[in-house]
VEXDREN-2710 file (C-alpha; in Angstrom, 1 decimal):
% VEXDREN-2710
k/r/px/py/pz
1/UNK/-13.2/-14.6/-0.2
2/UNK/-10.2/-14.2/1.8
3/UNK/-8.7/-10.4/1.5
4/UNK/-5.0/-9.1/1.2
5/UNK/-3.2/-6.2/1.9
6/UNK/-0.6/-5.6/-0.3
7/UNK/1.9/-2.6/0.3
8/UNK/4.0/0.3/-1.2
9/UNK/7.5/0.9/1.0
10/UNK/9.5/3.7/-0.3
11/UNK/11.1/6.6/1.2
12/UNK/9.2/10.0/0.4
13/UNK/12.4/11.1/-2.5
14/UNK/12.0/7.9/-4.0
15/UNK/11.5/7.7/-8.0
16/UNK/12.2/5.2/-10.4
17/UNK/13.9/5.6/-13.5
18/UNK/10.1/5.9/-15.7
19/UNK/8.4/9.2/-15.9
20/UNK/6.3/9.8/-13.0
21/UNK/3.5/10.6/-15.7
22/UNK/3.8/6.7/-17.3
23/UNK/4.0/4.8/-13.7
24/UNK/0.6/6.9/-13.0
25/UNK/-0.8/5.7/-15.5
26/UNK/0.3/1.8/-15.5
27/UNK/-1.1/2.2/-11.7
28/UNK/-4.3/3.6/-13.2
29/UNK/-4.0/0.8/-15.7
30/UNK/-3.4/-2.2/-12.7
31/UNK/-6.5/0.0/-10.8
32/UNK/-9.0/-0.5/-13.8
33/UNK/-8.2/-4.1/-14.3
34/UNK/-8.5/-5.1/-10.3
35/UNK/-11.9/-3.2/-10.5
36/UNK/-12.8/-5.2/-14.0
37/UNK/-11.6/-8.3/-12.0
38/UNK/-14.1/-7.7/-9.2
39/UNK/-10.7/-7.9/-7.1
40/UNK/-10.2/-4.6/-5.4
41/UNK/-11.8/-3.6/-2.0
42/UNK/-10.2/-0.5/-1.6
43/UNK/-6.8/1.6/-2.7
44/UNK/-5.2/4.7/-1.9
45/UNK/-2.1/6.2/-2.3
46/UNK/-0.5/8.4/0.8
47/UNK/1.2/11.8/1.4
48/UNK/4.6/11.9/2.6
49/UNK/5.3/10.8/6.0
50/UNK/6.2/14.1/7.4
51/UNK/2.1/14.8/7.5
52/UNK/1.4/12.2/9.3
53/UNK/0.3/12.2/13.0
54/UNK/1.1/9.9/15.9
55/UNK/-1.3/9.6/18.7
56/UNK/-0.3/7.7/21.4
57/UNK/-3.3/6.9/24.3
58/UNK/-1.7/3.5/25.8
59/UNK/0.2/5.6/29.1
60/UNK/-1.6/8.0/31.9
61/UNK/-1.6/10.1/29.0
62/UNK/-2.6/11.0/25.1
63/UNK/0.2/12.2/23.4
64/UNK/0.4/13.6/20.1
65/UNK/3.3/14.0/17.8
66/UNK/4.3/15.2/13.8
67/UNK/5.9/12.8/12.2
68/UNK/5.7/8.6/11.2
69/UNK/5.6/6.4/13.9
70/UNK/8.7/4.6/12.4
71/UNK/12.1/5.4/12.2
72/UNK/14.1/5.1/8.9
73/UNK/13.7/6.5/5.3
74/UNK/11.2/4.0/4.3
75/UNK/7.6/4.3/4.9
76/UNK/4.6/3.1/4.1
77/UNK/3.5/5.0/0.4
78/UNK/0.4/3.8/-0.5
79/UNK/-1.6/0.1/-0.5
80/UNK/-4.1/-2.1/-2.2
81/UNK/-6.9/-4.2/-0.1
82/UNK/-7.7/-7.2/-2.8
83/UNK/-9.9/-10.3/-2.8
84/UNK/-7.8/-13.4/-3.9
85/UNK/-9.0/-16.9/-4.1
86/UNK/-5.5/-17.5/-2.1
87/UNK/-2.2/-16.3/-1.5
88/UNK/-0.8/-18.2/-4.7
89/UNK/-3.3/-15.9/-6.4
90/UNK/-2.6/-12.7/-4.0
91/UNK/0.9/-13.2/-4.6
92/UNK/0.2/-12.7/-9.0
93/UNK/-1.8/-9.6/-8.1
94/UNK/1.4/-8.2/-5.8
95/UNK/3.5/-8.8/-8.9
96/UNK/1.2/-6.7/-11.1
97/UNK/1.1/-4.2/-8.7
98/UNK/4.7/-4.0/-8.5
99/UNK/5.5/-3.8/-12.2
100/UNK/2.7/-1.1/-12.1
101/UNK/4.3/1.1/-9.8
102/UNK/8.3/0.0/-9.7
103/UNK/8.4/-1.0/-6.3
104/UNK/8.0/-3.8/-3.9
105/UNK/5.0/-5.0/-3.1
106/UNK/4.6/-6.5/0.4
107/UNK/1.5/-9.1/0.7
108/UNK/-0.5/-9.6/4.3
109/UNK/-3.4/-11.7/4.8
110/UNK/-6.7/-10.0/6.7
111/UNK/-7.1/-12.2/9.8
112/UNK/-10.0/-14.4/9.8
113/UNK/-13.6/-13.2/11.0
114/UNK/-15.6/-14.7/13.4
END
């Protein structure tokens, strides 16, 4: 069954308007019911950019660096791998996942194996 990624974007001071407490829990809900669904390959939310590390072996050397890789306020905040029939059916579970958590959801296919 073909997988998706689908995406959190926000920038690290970003909150919506519900209490952080409820859109915990209507994640937790949308977790639970991907799991029920057989759906979910794997989840995880992330720490705030600033503890991420950049390591960088393409030149005659590795260099290392604090920080995201990208510039701007937004950065990746956390992301879903899910089994979907298709991307008609990916795209349902992205809006789910976005009314879970208040935010966008971006959706990528996994390239093909083999």
């Amino acid at each position: 069954m073909p997988q998706y990624l689908l995406s959190v974007h926000h920038a690290d001071a970003e909150a919506s308007d519900a209490p952080p407490e409820q859109v915990l829990a209507d994640v937790a809900a949308f977790n639970d019911s991907l799991l029920a669904e057989d759906r979910m390959a794997f989840a995880g939310g992330l720490l705030p950019a600033s503890q991420a590390r950049v390591v960088d072996a393409t030149g005659a050397r590795v260099t290392m660096h604090r920080g995201t890789y990208l510039p701007g306020t937004e950065q990746l905040g956390g992301f879903w791998v899910v089994r979907a029939d298709d991307l008609v059916q990916a795209l349902e579970i992205a809006e789910r996942a976005s009314a879970a958590c208040r935010l966008a959801v971006e959706v990528r296919p996994f390239q093909e194996e083999g």
